[in-house]
C-alpha positions in Angstrom: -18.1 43.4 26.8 -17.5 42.3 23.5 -15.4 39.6 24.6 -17.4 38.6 27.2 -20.6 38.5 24.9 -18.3 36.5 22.4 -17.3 33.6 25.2 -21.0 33.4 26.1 -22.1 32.4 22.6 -19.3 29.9 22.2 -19.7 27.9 25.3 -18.4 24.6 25.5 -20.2 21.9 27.5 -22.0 18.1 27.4 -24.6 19.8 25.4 -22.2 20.7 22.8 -21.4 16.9 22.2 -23.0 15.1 19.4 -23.0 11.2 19.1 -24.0 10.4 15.8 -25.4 6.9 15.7 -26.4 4.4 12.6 -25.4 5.5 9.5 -25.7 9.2 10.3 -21.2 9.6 10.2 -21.8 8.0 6.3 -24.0 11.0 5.8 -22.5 13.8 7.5 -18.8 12.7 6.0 -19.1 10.4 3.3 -15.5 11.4 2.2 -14.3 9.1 5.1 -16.1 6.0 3.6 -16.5 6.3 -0.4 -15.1 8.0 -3.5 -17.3 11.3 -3.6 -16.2 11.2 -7.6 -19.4 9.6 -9.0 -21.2 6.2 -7.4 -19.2 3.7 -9.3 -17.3 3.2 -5.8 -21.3 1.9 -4.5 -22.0 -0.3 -6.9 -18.2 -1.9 -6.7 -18.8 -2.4 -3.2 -22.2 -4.5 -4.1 -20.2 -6.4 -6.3 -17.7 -7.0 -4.1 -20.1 -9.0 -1.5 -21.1 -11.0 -4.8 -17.6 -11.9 -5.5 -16.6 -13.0 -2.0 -19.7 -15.4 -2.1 -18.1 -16.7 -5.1 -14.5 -17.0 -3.8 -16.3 -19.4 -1.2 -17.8 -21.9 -4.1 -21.2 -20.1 -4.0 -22.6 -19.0 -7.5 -21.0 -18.3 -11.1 -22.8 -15.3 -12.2 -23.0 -12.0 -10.9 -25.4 -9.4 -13.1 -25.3 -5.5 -12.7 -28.3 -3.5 -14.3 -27.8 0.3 -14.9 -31.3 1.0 -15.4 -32.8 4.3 -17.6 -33.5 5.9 -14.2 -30.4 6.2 -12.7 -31.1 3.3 -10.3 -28.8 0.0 -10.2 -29.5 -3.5 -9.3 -26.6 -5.8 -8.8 -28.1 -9.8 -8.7 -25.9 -12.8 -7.4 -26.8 -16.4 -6.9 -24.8 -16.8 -4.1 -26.3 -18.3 -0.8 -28.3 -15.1 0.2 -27.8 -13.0 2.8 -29.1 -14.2 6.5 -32.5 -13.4 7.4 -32.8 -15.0 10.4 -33.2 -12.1 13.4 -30.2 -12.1 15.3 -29.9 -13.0 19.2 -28.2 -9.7 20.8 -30.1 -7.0 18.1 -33.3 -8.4 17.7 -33.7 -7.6 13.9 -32.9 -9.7 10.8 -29.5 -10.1 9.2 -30.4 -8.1 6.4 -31.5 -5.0 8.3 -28.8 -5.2 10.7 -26.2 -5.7 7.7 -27.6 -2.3 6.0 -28.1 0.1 8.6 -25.1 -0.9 11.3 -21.6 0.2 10.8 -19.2 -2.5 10.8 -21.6 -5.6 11.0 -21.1 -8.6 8.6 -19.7 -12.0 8.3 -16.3 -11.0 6.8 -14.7 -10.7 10.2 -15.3 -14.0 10.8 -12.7 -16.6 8.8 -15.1 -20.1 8.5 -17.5 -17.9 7.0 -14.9 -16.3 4.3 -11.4 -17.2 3.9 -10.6 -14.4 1.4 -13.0 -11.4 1.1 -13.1 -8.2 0.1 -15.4 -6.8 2.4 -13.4 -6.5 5.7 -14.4 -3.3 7.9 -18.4 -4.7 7.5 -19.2 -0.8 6.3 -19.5 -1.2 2.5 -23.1 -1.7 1.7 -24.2 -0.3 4.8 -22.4 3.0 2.9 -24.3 2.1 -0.2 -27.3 2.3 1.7 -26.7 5.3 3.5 -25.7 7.8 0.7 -29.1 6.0 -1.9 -32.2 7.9 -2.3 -33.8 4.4 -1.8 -32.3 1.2 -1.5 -34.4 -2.4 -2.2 -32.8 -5.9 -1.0 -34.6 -9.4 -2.8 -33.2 -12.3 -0.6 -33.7 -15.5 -1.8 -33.6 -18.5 0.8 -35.2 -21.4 2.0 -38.1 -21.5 -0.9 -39.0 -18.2 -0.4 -38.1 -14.5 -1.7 -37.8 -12.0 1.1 -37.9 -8.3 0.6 -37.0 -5.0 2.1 -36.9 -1.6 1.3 -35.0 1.6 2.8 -34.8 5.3 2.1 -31.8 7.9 2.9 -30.3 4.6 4.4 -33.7 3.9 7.3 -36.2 0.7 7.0 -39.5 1.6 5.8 -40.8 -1.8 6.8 -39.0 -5.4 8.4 -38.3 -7.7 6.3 -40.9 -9.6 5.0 -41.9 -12.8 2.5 -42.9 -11.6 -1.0 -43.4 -15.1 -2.8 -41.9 -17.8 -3.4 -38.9 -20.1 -5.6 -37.2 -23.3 -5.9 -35.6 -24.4 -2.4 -32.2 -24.4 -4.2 -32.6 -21.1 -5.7 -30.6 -19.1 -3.2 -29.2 -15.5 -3.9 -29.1 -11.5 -3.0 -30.4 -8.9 -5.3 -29.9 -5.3 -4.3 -31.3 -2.3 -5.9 -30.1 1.3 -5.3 -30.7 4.9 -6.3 -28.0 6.8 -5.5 -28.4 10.1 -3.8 -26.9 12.7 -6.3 -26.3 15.2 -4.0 -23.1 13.6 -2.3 -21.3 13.3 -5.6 -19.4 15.4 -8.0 -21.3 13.7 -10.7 -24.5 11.6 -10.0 -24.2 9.9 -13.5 -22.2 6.6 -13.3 -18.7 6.3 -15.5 -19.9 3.3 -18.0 -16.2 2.8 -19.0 -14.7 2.4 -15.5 -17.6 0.0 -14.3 -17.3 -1.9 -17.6 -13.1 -2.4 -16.7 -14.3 -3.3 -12.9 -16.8 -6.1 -13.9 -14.3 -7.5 -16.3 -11.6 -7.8 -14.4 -13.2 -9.6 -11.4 -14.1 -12.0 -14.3 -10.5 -12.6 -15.3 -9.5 -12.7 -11.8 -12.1 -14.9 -10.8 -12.1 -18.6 -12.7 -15.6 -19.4 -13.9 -17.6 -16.9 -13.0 -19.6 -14.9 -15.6 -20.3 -11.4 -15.1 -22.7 -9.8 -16.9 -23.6 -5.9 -17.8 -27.2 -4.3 -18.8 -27.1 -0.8 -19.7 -29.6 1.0 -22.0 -29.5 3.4 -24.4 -31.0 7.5 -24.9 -33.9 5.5 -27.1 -34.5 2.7 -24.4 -33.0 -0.4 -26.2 -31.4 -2.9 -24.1 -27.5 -3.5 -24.5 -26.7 -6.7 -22.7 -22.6 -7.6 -22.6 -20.8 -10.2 -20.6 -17.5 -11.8 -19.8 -16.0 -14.9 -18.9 -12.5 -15.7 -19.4 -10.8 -18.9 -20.1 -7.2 -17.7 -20.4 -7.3 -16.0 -17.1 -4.5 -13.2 -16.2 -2.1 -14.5 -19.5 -5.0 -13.9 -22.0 -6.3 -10.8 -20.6 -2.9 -9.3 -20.6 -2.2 -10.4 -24.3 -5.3 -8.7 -25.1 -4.9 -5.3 -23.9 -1.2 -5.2 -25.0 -0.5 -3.1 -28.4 2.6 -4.2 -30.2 5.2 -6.5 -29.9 6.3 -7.7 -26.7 8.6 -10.3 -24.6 7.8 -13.4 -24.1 5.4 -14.0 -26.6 3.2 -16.1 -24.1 3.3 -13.9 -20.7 5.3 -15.3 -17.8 3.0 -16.9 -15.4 3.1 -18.3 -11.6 0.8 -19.2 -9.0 1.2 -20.2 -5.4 -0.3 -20.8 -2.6 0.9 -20.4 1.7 -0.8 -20.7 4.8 -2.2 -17.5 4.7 -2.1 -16.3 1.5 -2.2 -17.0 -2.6 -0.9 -15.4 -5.0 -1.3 -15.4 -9.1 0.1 -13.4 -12.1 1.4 -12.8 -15.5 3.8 -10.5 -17.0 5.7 -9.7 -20.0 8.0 -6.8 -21.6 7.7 -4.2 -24.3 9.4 -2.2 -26.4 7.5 0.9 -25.7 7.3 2.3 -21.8 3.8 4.0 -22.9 3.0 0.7 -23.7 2.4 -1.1 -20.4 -0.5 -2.1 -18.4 0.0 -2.9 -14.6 -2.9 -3.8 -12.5 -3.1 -5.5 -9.0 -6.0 -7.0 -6.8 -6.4 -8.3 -3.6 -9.0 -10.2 -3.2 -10.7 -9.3 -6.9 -10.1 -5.3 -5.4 -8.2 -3.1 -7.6 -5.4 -1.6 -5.8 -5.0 1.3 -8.1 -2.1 2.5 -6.1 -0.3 -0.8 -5.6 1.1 -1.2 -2.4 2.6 -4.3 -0.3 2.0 -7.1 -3.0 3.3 -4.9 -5.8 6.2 -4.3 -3.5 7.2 -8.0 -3.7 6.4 -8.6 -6.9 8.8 -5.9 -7.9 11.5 -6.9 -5.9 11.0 -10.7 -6.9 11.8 -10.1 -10.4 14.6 -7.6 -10.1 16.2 -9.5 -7.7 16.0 -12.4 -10.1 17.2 -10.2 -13.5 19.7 -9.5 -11.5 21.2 -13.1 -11.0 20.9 -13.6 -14.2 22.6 -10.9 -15.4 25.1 -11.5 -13.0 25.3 -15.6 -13.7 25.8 -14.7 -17.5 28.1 -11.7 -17.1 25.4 -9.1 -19.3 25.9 -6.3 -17.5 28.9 -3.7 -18.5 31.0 -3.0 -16.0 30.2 -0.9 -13.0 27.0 -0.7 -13.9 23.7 -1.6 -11.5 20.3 -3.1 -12.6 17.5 -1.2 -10.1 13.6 -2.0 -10.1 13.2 0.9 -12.4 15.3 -0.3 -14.7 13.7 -4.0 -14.8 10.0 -2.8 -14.4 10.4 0.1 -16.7 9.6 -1.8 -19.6 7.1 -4.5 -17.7 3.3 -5.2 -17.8 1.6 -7.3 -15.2 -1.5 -8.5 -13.6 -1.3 -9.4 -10.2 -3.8 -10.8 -8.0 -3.3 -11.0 -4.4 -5.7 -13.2 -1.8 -4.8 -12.5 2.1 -6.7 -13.3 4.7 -6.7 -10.8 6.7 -5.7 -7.7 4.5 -5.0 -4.3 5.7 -6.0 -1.5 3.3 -4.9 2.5 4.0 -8.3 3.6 3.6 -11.9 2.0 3.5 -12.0 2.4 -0.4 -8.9 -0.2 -0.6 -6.5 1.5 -3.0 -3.7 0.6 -1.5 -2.4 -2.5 0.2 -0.4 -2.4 3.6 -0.3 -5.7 4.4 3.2 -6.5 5.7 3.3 -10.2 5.6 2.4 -9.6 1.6 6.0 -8.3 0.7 8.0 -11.3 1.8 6.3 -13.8 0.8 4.9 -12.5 -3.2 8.8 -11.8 -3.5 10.3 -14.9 -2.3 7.9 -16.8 -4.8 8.4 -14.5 -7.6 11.8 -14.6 -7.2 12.4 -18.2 -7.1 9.9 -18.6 -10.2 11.3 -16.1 -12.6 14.5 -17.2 -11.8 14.0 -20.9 -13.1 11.9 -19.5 -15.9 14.5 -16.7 -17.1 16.9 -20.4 -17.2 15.0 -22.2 -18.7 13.8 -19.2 -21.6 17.5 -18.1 -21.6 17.2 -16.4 -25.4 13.7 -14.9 -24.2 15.7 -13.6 -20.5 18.7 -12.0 -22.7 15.8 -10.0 -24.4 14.2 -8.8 -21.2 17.9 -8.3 -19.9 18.9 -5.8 -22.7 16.0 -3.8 -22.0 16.4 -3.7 -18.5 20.3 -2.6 -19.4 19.2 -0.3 -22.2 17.3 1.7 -18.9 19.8 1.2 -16.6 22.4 3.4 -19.2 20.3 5.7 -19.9 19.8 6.2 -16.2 23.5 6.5 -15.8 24.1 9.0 -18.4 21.3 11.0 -17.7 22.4 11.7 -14.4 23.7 15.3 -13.2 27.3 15.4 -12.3 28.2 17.0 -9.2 31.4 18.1 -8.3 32.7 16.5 -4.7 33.1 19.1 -2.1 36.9 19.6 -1.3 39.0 21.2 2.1 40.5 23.6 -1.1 36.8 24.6 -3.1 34.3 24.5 0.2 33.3 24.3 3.4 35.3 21.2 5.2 33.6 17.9 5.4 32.9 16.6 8.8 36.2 14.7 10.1 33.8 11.5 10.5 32.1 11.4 7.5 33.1 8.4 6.0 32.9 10.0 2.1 31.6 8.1 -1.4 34.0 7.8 -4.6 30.7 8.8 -6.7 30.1 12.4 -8.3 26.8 11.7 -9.3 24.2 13.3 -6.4 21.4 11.0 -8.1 23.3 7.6 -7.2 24.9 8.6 -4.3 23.5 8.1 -0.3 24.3 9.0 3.1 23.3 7.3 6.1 22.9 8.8 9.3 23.6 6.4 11.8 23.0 6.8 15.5 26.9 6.3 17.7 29.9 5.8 16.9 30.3 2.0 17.4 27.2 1.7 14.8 29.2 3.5 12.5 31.9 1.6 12.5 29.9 -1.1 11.4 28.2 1.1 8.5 31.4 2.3 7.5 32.5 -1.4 6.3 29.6 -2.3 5.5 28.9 0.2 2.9 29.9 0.0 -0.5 32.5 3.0 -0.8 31.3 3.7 -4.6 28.2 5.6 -3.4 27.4 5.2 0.4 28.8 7.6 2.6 28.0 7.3 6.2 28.1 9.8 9.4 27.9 9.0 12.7 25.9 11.0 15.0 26.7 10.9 18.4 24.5 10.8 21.0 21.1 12.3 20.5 20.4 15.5 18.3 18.8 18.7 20.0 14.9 18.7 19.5 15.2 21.7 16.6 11.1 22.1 16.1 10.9 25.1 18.1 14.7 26.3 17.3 15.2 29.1 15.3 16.4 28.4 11.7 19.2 31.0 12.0 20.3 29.6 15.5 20.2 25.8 14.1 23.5 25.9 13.4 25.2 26.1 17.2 24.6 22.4 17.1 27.7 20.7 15.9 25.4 17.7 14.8 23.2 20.0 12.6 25.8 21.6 11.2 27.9 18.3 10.3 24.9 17.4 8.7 24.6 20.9 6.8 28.3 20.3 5.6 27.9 17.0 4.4 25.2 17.3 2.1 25.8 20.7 1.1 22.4 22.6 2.0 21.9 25.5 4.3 19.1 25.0 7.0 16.0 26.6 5.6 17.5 27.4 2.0 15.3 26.2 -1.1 18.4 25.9 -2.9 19.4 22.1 -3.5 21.7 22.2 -6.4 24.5 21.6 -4.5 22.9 19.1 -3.1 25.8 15.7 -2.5 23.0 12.8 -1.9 19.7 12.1 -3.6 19.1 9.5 -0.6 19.9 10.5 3.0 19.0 7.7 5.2 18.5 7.6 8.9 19.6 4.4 10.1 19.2 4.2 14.3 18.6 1.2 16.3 15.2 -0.7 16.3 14.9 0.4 20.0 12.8 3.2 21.5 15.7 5.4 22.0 16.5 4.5 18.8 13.2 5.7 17.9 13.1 9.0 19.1 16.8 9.3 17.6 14.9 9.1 14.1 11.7 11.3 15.3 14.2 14.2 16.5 16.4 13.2 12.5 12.6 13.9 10.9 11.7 16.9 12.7 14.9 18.6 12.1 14.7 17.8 8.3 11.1 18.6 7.9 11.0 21.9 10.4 14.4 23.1 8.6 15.4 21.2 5.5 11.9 21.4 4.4 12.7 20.8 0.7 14.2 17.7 1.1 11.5 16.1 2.5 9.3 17.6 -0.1 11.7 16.8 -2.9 11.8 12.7 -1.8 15.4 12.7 -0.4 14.9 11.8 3.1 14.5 8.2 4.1 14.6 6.0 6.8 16.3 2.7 7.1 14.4 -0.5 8.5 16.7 -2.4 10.1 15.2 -6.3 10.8 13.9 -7.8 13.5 14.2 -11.1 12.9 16.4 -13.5 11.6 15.4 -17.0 10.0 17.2 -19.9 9.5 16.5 -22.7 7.3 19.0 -25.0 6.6 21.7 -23.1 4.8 18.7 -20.1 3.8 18.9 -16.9 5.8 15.8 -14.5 6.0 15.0 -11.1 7.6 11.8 -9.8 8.6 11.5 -6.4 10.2 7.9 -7.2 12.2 5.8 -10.1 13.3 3.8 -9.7 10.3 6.9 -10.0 8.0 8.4 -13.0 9.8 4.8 -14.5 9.2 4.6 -13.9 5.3 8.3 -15.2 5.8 7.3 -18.8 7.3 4.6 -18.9 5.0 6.5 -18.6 2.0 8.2 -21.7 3.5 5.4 -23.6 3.7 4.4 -23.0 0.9 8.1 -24.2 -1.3 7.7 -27.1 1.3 10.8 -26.3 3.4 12.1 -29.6 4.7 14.4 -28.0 7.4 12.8 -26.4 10.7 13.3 -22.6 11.2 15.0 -21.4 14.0 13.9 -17.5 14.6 16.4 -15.2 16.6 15.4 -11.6 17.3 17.3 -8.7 17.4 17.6 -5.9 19.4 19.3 -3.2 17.5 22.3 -2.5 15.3 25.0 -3.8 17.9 23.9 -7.3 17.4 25.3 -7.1 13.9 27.8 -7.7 11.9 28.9 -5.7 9.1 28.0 -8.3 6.3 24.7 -8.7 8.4 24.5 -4.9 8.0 24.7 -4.5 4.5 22.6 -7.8 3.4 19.7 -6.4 5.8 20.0 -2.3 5.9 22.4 -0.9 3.6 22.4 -3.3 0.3 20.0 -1.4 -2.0 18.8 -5.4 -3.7 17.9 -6.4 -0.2 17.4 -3.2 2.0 14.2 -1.6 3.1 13.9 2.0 2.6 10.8 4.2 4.1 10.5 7.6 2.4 9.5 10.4 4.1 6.7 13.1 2.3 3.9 15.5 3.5 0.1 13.9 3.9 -1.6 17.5 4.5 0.9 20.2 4.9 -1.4 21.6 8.3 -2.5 18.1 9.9 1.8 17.3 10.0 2.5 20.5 11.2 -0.1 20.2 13.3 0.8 16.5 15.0 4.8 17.5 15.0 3.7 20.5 17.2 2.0 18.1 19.3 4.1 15.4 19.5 7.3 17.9 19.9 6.6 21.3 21.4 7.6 21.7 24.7 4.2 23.4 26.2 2.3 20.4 24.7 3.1 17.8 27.3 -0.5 17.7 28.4 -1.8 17.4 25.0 1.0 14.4 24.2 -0.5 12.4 27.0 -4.1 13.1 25.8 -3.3 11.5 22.2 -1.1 8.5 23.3 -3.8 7.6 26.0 -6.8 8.3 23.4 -5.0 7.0 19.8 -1.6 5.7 20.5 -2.9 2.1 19.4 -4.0 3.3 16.1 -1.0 4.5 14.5 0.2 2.5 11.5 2.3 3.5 8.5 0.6 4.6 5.5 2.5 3.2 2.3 2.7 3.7 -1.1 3.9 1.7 -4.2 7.4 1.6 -4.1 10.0 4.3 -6.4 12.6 2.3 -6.1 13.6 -0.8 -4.9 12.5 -2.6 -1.9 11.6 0.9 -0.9 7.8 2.1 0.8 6.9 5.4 1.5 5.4 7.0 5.4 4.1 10.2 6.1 6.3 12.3 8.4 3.7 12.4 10.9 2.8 8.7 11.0 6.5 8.4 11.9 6.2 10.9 14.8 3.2 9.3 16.1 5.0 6.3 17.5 4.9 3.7 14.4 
């Protein structure tokens, strides 16, 4: 009965389905929309909306009030928001911009080119987790007003006097809701760094900040920069550093433009790195930084290399050239792709490509025509790259005599350092022939796998092991399944490296499940990768590129445009591994200056177990079908600023869901 009484109050029907509509999902999970921290994520999404209007030609000044009662006003002079009533809706602009998810202009490109609001939800958010929320509009001669509480109208929009026929411009007025946030009170500092860097990034404008103090005086402070990015790093560098004047570049493609400035120190602890898109800090990089950082490695490196700096046998990495480097980058895309609505993080593919080929080319020409400057930047970058070297732990090689015996076709490194060396798993054996001379024998070891692995998710971690596969992996890189212990681990980098097909695909999803269901701690630790293999192939004149998606080949072609490519480019596309030579091979997959790595980590230790169970248990066939017919367009990789190299980073379940 107890059961039966249990079943009947947890019954599941129509009724039990909730639509939430308006701005009711901001309410009920405002996690999913805005930094719950404190409400300095609101008023930067205000801002933002000013910015954009400025980015179009629109207004100079932007002016944020934190007034003695908690509320905020942010004012722009740009040209207003619409307040026409709109044909399908049948409400004004303005209402239907704050209380409708996803409605705005941004979506449309002759309205912005580059904006920062691009999912049409930020001040619809802001309006949604306020106590009360006020928009001024003024347009056409006259000032409009409005007024909303816990995000609904309390009133249309109506005509409250009158102004100049050019005096156009939004003001916005907000008391945030305290409740929703870990701290009501608004962080000064941060807001004070927000406001000016959009006036750094952001040539001409003024920004202005009111605050007030504990006895009610007004404190009024305002920037606008001359300098731009080369002044504003100078200014918030301590100490010496190299050059003198920052290293700056600007350029502009089809699609995108891209600005910034950098220089050296002597002191790590000494840096500053910021990057924008679109005036938005990306406090954890992504794409753009990507490029950036492989742009001016890749030219260190030829430098290095053209005056014969570096000692012999040794390697220049992006850690070593970026170690000591400060920068401000700022990034404008058209059509940018964040990994999450509060924009941290860039994953704009087209981004990498083309901020690197235009970094490279311009450092390079600067670094020769600074050459006493470049030797200074060189010898740090050497000084890191040695104490790398000798910093790393020595691992004794696994022999027939002092161990268990090496698979017969693993194709070994001459390296005993773990940190430096790699393997690559590479899917058959006519692939890893190709590996095996295209590898550099000093630390790339490579071991074909042939045929497809057994789906190990729901294998026991003591029967593992009666697959010859898993077990020539075992050998090779000297871990037991399921053990924590990694000293003996013989690779800091195991790379899965299978065609860019869908068997190829699943190849890699069975690699990642094995790893993460029974070599757990190397997927925690950061040692698991998996290679990108290209795509695409462009040719332009003598000039070869790679691109491993549409969006790359794009950023590709529009780097062209952009150095004014006189030759046409001819585009072939691959369709795996077997289409390549070995030299192809190691310029495109296996090089580490021109690779692309994706690392493998953990978003959520139960949501991946959870989707790997899904996407890999036998009994969950039904449930597979389910997700691909409900999501399976809305997977995407979710990246991170790169460790090393060219190198991004995926979660393990964004990889098993088909991306």
């Amino acid at each position: 009965m107890e059961l039966e009484d249990i079943g009947l109050k947890k019954k599941y029907t129509t009724e039990s389905i909730v639509v939430l509509e308006g701005l009711d999902p901001v309410r009920r999970r405002p996690g999913m929309y805005t930094d719950l921290t404190r409400p300095n994520h609101l008023i930067q999404e205000v801002v933002d909306n000013s910015v954009d209007e400025v980015l179009e030609g629109f207004g100079s000044e932007i002016e944020v009030e934190l007034r003695p009662d908690g509320s905020v006003s942010v004012a722009d002079r740009g040209r207003g928001m619409p307040v026409d009533i709109h044909p399908v809706h049948e409400i004004s602009g303005v209402e239907l911009i704050m209380t409708t998810l996803h409605a705005g202009a941004k979506f449309d490109n002759d309205s912005y080119r580059f904006a920062g609001g691009l999912h049409g939800v930020g001040v619809s958010v802001v309006n949604a987790l306020s106590l009360w929320l006020e928009v001024e509009v003024r347009q056409n001669g006259n000032v409009y007003g409005q007024r909303f509480e816990s995000g609904v109208s309390q009133g249309s929009l109506a005509v409250k006097s009158t102004v100049g026929k050019k005096t156009t411009g939004t003001t916005i007025t907000f008391l945030p809701d305290a409740s929703f946030f870990d701290s009501g009170l608004v962080s000064v500092r941060r807001l004070r760094h927000v406001l000016r860097a959009k006036a750094i990034l952001c040539s001409g404008l003024t920004v202005r900040l009111i605050t007030f103090d504990d006895d009610g005086s007004k404190q009024e402070e305002s920037w606008l920069y001359e300098n731009g990015l080369a002044g504003y790093l100078s200014e918030n560098i301590k100490g010496e550093h190299t050059p003198v004047e920052p290293f700056t570049h600007q350029a502009s493609g089809q699609h995108e433009s891209v600005e910034w400035a950098a220089t050296w120190t002597r002191e790590p602890n000494e840096q500053v790195v910021e990057s924008y898109v679109n005036l938005i800090p990306t406090a954890q990089g992504g794409t753009h930084v990507n490029g950036l950082r492989a742009g001016l490695t890749d030219a260190m490196r030829e430098f290095c290399e053209f005056r014969k700096l570096l000692p012999r046998g040794l390697k220049l990495t992006a850690d070593d050239v970026l170690e000591n480097c400060s920068f401000i980058l700022s990034a404008k895309l058209e059509e940018p792709h964040f990994s999450g609505q509060t924009k941290e993080r860039l994953s704009s593919r087209e981004a990498t490509p083309f901020i690197g080929g235009v970094a490279k080319a311009s450092f390079s020409l600067w670094l020769n025509e600074h050459p006493h400057e470049g030797e200074a930047i060189a010898d740090l970058a050497i000084d890191s790259a040695q104490k790398r070297s000798q910093a790393s732990k020595k691992v004794k090689r696994k022999t027939l005599l002092s161990g268990p015996a090496l698979p017969g076709k693993l194709a070994d490194c001459t390296s005993q350092e773990a940190e430096r060396s790699e393997l690559f798993l590479v899917e058959g054996d006519s692939a890893g022939g190709s590996a095996k001379q295209a590898r550099d024998r000093d630390f790339q070891a490579v071991l074909p796998l042939r045929g497809k692995i057994l789906n190990t998710w729901e294998v026991e971690t003591g029967s593992v092991l009666a697959s010859q596969t898993v077990m020539d992996i075992a050998h090779a890189i000297a871990v037991e399944p399921g053990s924590s212990n990694i000293d003996n681990l013989r690779y800091h980098k195991i790379c899965i490296l299978a065609d860019a097909d869908s068997d190829g695909a699943h190849i890699a999803t069975l690699l990642c499940a094995l790893f993460l269901r029974h070599f757990r701690v190397l997927v925690e630790g950061g040692f698991v990768y998996v290679a990108l293999p290209p795509l695409y192939r462009i040719d332009v004149g003598k000039k070869v590129y790679y691109a491993i998606d549409d969006a790359e080949k794009q950023g590709v072609l529009d780097r062209l445009v952009a150095e004014n490519a006189r030759s046409t480019p001819v585009v072939q596309r691959f369709k795996g591994l077997g289409e390549m030579d070995p030299l192809q091979l190691r310029e495109t997959t296996m090089a580490p200056a021109t690779r692309k790595l994706v690392r493998l980590y953990i978003q959520g230790q139960d949501k991946t177990d959870k989707v790997m169970d899904m996407m890999l248990a036998k009994k969950r066939a039904a449930d597979r079908r389910r997700w691909l017919e409900d999501k399976g367009d809305q997977a995407q990789i979710l990246k991170n600023v790169s460790t090393t190299e060219s190198e991004t980073e995926m979660t393990t379940a964004s990889l098993i869901n088909g991306t």
